[in-house]
Wavefront OBJ file of the C-alpha trace (Angstrom):
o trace
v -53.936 -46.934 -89.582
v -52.702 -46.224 -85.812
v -50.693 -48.355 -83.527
v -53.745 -50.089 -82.030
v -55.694 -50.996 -85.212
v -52.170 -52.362 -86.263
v -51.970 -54.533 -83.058
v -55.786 -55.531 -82.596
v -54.789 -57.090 -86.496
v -51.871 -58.427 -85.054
v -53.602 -60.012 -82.238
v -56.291 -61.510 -84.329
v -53.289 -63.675 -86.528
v -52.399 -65.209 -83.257
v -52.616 -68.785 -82.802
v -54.171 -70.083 -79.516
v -51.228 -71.097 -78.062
v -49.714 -67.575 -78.884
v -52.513 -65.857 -77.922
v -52.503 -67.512 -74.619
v -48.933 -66.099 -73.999
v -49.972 -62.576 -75.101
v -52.226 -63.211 -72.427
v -50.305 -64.004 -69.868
v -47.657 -61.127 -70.907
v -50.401 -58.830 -71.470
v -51.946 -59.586 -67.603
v -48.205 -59.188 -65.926
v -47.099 -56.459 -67.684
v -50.757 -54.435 -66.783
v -50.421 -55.540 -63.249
v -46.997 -53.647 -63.273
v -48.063 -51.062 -64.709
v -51.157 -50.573 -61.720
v -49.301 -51.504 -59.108
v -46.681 -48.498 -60.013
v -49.410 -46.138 -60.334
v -50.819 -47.430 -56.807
v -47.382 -46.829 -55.192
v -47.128 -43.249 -57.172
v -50.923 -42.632 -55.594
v -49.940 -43.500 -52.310
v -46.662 -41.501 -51.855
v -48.046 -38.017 -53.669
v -51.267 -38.124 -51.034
v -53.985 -38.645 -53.521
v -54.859 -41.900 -51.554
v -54.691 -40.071 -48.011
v -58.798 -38.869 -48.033
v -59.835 -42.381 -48.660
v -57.639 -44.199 -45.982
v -58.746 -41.308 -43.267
v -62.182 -42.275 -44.051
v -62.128 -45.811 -43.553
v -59.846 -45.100 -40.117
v -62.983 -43.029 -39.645
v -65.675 -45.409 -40.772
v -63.695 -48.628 -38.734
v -63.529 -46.421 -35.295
v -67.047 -45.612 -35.339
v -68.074 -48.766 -35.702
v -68.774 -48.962 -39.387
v -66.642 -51.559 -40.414
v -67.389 -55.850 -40.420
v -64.333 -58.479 -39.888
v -63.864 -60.410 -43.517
l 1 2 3 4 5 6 7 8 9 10 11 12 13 14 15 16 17 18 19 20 21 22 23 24 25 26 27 28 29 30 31 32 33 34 35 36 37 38 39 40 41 42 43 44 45 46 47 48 49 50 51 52 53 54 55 56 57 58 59 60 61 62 63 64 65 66
């Protein structure tokens, strides 16, 4: 059995109050996790084609105020 079947078990012997925790863990430690990758995006260029085209999109008039 592989690390995740082992865990999905794991997770399934949790009590609702543990579980909740897990959950909270779980949701701060993914956020880190995307936020890093976002930052890692950004400063290697991979993000650069998408910005231009909303720079593009907002000065042609192609954009709405939220």
């Amino acid at each position: 059995m592989g690390n995740v079947e082992n865990i999905e078990r794991q997770i399934q012997q949790l009590s609702v109050d543990e579980l909740a925790e897990f959950r909270r863990w779980f949701a701060e430690f993914d956020a880190e996790l995307w936020d890093r990758q976002l930052v890692s995006d950004a400063r290697s260029g991979k993000l650069d084609a998408l910005a231009n085209g909303a720079l593009q999109a907002h000065a042609a008039g192609r954009s709405t105020k939220l």
